[in-house]
C-alpha positions in Angstrom: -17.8 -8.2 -13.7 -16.8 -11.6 -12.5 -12.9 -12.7 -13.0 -11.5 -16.0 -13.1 -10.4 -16.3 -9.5 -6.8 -15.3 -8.6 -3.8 -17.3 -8.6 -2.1 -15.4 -5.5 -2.4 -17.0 -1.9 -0.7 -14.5 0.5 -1.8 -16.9 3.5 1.3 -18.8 4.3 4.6 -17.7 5.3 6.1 -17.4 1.8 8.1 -14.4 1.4 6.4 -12.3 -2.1 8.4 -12.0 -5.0 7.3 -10.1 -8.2 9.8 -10.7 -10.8 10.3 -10.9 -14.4 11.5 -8.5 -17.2 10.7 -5.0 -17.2 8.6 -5.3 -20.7 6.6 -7.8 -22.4 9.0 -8.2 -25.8 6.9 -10.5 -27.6 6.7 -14.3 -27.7 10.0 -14.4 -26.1 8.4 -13.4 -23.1 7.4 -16.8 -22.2 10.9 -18.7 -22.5 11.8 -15.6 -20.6 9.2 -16.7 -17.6 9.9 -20.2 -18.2 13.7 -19.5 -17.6 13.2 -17.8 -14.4 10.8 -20.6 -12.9 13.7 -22.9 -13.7 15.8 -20.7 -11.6 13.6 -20.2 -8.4 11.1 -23.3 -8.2 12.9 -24.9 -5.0 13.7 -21.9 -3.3 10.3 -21.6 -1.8 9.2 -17.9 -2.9 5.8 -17.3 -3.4 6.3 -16.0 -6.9 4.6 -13.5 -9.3 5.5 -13.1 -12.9 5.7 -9.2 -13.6 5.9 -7.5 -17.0 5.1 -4.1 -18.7 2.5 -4.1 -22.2 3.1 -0.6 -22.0 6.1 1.7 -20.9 3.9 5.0 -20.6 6.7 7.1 -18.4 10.0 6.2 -20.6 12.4 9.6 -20.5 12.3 9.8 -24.0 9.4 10.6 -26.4 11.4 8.0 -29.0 11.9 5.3 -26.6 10.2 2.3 -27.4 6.5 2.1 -25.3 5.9 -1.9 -25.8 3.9 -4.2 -27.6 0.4 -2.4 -26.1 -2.2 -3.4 -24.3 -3.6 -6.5 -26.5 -1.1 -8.6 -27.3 1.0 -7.9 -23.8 -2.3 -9.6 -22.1 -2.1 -12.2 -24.6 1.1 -12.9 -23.6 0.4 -13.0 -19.8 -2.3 -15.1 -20.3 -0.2 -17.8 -21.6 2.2 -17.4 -19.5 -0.3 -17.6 -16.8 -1.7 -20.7 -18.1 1.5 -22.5 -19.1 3.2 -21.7 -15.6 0.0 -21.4 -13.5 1.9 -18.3 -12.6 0.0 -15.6 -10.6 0.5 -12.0 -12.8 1.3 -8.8 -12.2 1.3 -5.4 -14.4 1.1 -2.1 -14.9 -2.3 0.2 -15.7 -1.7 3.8 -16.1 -5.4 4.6 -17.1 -8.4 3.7 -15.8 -10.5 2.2 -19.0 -7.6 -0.2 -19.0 -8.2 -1.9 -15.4 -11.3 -4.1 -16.4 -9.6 -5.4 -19.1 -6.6 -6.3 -17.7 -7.7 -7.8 -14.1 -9.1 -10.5 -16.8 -5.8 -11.9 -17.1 -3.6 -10.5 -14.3 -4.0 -11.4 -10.0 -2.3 -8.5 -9.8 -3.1 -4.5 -10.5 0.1 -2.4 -10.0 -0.1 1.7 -10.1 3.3 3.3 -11.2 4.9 5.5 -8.8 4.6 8.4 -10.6 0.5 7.6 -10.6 0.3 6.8 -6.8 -2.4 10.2 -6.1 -4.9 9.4 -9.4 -7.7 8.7 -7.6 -9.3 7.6 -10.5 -6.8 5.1 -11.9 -6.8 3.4 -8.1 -10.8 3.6 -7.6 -10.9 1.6 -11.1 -7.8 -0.7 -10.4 -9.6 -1.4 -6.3 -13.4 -1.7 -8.3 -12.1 -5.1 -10.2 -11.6 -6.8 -6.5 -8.1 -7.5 -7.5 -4.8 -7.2 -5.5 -3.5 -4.2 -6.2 0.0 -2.9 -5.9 0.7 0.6 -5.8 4.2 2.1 -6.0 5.3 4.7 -3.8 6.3 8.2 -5.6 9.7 9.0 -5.4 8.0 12.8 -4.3 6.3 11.3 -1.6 6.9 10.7 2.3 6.6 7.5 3.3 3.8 8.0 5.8 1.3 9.6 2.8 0.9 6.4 1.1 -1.8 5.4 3.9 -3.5 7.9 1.9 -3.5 6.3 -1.8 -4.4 2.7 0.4 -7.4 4.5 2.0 -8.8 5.0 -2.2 -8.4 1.4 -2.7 -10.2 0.5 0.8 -12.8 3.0 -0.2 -14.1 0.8 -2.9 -14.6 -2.0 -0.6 -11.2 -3.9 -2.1 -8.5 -4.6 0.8 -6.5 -6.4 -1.0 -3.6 -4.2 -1.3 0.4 -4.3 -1.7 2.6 -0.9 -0.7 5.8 -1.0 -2.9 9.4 1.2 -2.2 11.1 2.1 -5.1 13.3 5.4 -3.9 13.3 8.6 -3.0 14.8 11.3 -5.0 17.8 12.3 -3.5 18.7 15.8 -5.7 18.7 15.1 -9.4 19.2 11.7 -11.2 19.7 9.5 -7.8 17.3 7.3 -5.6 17.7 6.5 -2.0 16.1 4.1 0.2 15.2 5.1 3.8 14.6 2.2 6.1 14.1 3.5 9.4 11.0 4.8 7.3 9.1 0.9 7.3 7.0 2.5 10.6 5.7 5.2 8.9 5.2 3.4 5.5 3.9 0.5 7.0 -0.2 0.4 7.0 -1.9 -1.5 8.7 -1.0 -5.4 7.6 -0.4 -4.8 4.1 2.7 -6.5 2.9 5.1 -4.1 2.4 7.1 -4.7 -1.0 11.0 -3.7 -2.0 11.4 -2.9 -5.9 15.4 -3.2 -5.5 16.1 -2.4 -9.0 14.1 0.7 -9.7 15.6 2.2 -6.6 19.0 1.8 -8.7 18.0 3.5 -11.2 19.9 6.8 -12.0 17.0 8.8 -13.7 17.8 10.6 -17.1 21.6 10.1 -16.9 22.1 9.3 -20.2 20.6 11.8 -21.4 17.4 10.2 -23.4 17.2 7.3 -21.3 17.7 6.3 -17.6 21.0 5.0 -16.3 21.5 2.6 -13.3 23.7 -0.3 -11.9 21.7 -3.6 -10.8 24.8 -4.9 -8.9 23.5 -1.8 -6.0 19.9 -3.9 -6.1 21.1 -7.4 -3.9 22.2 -4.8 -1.7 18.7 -3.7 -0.6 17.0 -6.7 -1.2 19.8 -8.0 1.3 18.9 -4.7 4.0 15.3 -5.0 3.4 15.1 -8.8 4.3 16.8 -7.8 7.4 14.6 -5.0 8.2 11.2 -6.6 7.9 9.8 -6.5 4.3 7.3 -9.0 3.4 8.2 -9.4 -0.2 10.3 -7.8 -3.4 10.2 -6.7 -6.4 12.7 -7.3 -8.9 13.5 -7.5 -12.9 15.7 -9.6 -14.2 16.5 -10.6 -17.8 19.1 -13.2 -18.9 20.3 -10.6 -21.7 19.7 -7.1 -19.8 21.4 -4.9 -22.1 19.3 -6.0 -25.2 16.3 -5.3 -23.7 14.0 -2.7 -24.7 14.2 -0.6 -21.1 16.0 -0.6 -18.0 18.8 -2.3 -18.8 21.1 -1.5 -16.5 19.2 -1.9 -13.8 17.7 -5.4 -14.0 19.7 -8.6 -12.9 21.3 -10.8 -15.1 19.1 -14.2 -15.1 21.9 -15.7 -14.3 22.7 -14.3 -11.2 18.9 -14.6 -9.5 19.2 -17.8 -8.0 22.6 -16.9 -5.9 21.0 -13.0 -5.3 17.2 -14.6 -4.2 19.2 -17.6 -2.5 21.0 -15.0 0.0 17.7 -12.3 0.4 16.1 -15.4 1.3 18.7 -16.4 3.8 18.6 -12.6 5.8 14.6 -12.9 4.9 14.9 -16.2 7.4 17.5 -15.0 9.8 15.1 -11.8 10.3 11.5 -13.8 11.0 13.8 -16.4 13.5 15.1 -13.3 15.3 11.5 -11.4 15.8 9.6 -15.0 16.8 12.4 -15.0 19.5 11.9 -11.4 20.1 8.1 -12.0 20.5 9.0 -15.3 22.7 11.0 -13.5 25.2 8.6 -10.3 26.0 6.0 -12.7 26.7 
């Protein structure tokens, strides 16, 4: 089944950002996306809108899931159209990919869904990027393995994100003196700084964190070679439906993108030098 084509151009120099609030909350959504395009348009990110229709892995069986799968992609769409705004978001089953590569560039798979073969074999059979989350179970070197599925159905368009690594219970760390054994092939590799901040299940029925950790690595991983990040931000985190705590205040992400971007320079300067001089 034929799509409209895709927004996303990953052939220039652009650093990647995915960003946007962690779930579709209704019409709001759009001033939401409109606010953050106010924020970044002249800082020269190449810039996909992200949000959730449906939070399928919340801690709690009472948490609140989303606005589900039909009006969440109506949403997108307009965003999409209004912004001409590439999109990304999440698919946790595979009769849902079809349906949703209609409106987004963009497939992601959660972290928790990186192995189903099946849900990436549907996301990779739509032809569109798709962005698959590392477990926070897995060694960095094994996601070659959830690419391979995606390459398998003759789809190469493919994003590898970091989110964390469970360190003991209800903490995530990030290991980057992993990026050569994460790193596969020319696939950009992507930092999600404020899920790695996230403090799983601390507060009992919902998961704790503290965003002000997340321009830390988006900072480090600038410096150490990532081609894009991953972020949510909200200008009102704490009334959000999910992942409050973790996502950064809207009016903070012009200062926090302004300095990744500034170490996301510093770093491609230093290597083109680097390259320069062994020739």
């Amino acid at each position: 089944m034929s799509h409209a084509p895709t927004l996303l151009n990953l052939g220039d120099d652009r650093p990647i950002l995915l960003a946007g609030p962690c779930a579709i909350e209704g019409p709001q959504t759009v001033d939401i996306a409109c606010q953050i395009a106010d924020e970044i348009h002249d800082l020269g990110f190449n810039w996909v809108f992200k949000a959730s229709f449906d939070k399928a892995n919340r801690t709690s069986n009472d948490a609140d899931r989303g606005v589900g799968i039909a009006q969440g992609l109506d949403i997108l769409a307009e965003i999409r159209e209004k912004l001409n705004v590439p999109i990304v978001t999440d698919v946790h089953l595979p009769e849902h990919c079809e349906q949703v590569a209609k409106v987004a560039d963009v497939l992601q798979i959660p972290a928790f869904l990186c192995r189903q073969t099946d849900l990436l074999s549907a996301a990779a059979s739509t032809g569109r990027f798709v962005n698959i989350k590392k477990g926070q179970f897995l060694a960095p070197s094994a996601m070659r393995h959830a690419a391979a599925k995606v390459e398998a159905c003759d789809n190469n368009n493919i994003m590898l994100t970091e989110r964390g690594t469970f360190f003991g219970y209800g903490r995530l760390v990030v290991d980057f003196a992993s990026i050569p054994d994460f790193r596969y092939k020319d696939y950009p590799l992507i930092i999600d700084a404020t899920h790695s901040v996230q403090q799983p299940a601390s507060e009992g029925d919902s998961t704790g964190g503290d965003w002000r950790r997340a321009p830390i690595l988006l900072r480090a991983a600038a410096a150490a070679g990532y081609n894009g990040f991953f972020i949510e931000t909200h200008p009102r985190p704490l009334e959000s439906p999910s992942d409050g705590k973790n996502m950064i205040p809207l009016k903070h992400l012009k200062q926090v993108l302004g300095d990744t971007l500034g170490f996301y320079t510093l770093a491609k300067s230093a290597l083109r030098i680097e390259h320069a001089n062994a020739r």
